[in-house]
N, C-alpha and C positions, 0 to 999 in steps of 0.2 A: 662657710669656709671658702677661702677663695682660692683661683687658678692663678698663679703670678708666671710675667713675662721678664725677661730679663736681658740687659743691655749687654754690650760686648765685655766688659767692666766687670760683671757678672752683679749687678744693680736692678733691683725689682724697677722697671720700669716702668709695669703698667699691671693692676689688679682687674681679672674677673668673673664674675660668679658663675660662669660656668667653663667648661673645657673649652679651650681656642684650639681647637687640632691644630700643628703647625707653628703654633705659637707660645699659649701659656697652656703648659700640659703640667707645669709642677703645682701640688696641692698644698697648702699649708693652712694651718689654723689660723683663726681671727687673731688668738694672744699671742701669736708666734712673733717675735722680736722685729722681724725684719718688715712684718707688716704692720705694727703699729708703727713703724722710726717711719713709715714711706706715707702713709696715712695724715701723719702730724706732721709734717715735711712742708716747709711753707713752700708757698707758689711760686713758682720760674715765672720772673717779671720780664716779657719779652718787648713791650711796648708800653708806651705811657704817652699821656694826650702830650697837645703841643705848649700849653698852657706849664703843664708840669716839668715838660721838659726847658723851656727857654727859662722857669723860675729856677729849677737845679743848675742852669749855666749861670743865672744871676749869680745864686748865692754859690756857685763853686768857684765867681769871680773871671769865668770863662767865656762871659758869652760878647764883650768885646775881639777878644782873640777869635773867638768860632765866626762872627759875622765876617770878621776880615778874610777869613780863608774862604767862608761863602763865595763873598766878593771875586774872590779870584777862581769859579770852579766856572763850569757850562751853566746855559740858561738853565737848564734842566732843573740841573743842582741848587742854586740860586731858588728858584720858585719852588721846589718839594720843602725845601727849606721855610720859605717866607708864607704858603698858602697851608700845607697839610696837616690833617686835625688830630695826628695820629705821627709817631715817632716809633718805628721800630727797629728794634737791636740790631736783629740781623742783613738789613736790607745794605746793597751795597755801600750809598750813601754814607749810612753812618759809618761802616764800619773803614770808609776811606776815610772821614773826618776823626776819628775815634784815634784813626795811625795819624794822620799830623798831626794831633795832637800828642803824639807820646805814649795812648793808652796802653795800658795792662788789657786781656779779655778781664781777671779779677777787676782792676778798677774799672771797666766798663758793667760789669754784673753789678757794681755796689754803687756805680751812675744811675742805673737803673730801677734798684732797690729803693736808693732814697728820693729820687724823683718820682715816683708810685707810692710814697707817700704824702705827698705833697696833695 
């Protein structure tokens, strides 16, 4: 039976088997609702290769418009872009290109989703 921790939300956010003083002090059963839903819960896709990500700009018919705003940022931005093996959500970059482009945080989670299957 596990100790669950919970987010400000009041969302199990974290299971474990034993007491976390401090932390996950409430006890609930294995069949208890809330820890099967969080168990079966698929994964927070926080980053996806670069392969993955430049094919979801393909096919989201995007990646014309994102090179050009490339184009226009610092060397920095330009080369994290063109060399890195690894695209993550949260990292400022993106989330500067994510707003000119117009994003949602929703459409940027379900950018991410379907590029992590790819």
């Amino acid at each position: 039976m596990p100790f669950v921790s919970r987010s400000d939300d009041d969302a199990i956010d974290s299971v474990f088997e034993q007491l976390q003083e401090g932390r996950a002090e409430e006890f609930l059963s294995d069949d208890d609702p809330a820890i099967v839903a969080f168990r079966n819960a698929p994964p927070i896709v926080s980053s996806v290769s670069a392969r993955q990500f430049r094919l979801m700009l393909r096919r989201s018919g995007l990646l014309d418009q994102v090179k050009a705003w490339v184009a226009q940022q610092d060397g920095e931005t330009q080369d994290a872009f063109e060399y890195s093996g690894t695209f993550v959500m949260d990292s400022p970059m993106m989330k500067a290109g994510f707003a000119a482009m117009g994003f949602t945080v929703e459409q940027q989670d379900a950018f991410f989703e379907a590029a992590a299957k790819l």
